[in-house]
C-alpha positions, 0 to 999 in steps of 0.5 A, a space after each residue: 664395704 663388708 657384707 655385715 656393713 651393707 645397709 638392709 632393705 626395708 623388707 630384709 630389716 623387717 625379718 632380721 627385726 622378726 627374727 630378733 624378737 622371737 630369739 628374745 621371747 624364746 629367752 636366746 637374749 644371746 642371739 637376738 642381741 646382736 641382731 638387734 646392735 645390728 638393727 640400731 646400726 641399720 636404722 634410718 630414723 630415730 622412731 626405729 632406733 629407740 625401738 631397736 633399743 627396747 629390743 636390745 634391753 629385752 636382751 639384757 632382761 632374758 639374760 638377767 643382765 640389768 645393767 645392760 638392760 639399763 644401759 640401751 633402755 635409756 639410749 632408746 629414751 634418750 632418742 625422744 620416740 614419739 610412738 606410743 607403744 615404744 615410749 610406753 614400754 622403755 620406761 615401763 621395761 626400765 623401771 622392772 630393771 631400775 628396781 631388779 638393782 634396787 634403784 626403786 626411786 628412779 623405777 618409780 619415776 618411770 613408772 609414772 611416766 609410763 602411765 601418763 604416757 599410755 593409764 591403760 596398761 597394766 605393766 607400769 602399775 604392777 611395776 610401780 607398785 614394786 617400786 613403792 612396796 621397796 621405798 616403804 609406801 605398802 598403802 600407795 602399793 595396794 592402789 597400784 597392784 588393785 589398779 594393775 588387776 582391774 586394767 588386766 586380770 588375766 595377769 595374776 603377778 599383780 594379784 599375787 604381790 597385792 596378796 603377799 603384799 597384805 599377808 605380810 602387812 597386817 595393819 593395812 587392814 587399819 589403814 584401809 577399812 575396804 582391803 579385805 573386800 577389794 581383795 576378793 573383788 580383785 581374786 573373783 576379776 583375776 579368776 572371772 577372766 581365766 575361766 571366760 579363756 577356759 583356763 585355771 589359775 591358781 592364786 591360793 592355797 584353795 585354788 590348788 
């Protein structure tokens, strides 16, 4: 047997799936890939399998290649994970990817699944709401990026697309009486909570 074929030790698979992660975070997808493939060839269970996956699609994002990101995001589904946290985050991860093709419907689906799997996230709604600004749903988009504010002001992007969301659709303020006024309430949470971490945002020309 090859030394690259030797089954890992729990605690040598431990610091290959460290090490993995950090080359992913640090955008080296073309390092840490491989480890991962290695991990998913190591995995004893189908819990450790499908979250060696979800690294994998990571992989696939840091490199912009959304097809492979596809690709092991549903391998890791398709094993079924009973742990909340990798359930949570292969649909939430697939559906970024599902609407980086413009499959929108299918990344609205997992959005779903991924907010009835774990509601107090926020990466599934601001996810959802893309989805739904895509497929011509801007009133069932704003509900979504106010929902994404309130679960974790201290990412802007859902304020950000909330923000460019009503700027380019001017008839929501129709349509919803109340926008203008949960749209400053959503501003003041996202700034509330950059300066309670004595940080500065800049969400707006008058942040600037």
């Amino acid at each position: 047997m090859t030394d690259i074929n030797r089954k890992l030790s729990p605690r040598e698979e431990d610091r290959l799936e460290q090490e993995a992660i950090k080359l992913m975070f640090s955008s080296r997808g073309d390092l840490a890939g491989p480890l991962f493939s290695r991990l998913i060839e190591n995995a004893k269970t189908g819990e450790s399998k499908a979250r060696y996956y979800m690294g994998l699609g990571g992989c696939g994002e840091s490199l912009h290649d959304f097809e492979a990101a596809v690709e092991a995001y549903t391998a890791g589904i398709a094993l079924d994970p009973c742990d909340q946290y990798t359930k949570y985050f292969l649909h939430n991860n697939i559906a970024y990817s599902l609407s980086q093709l413009g499959r929108h419907a299918e990344a609205e689906e997992h959005c779903r699944i991924a907010i009835a799997t774990d509601n107090q996230r926020h990466n599934a709604y601001k996810n959802l709401g893309i989805a739904l600004v895509a497929l011509g749903k801007p009133q069932e988009a704003v509900e979504m990026f106010i929902m994404a504010v309130r679960k974790q002001p201290m990412d802007p992007r859902a304020f950000i697309k909330l923000s460019q969301l009503v700027n380019d659709n001017v008839t929501l303020q129709y349509s919803i009486p109340d926008l203008k006024a949960r749209l400053m309430i959503c501003r003041q949470l996202v700034r509330d909570a950059w300066e309670r971490n004595g940080k500065r945002v800049t969400l707006d020309e008058d942040d600037a």
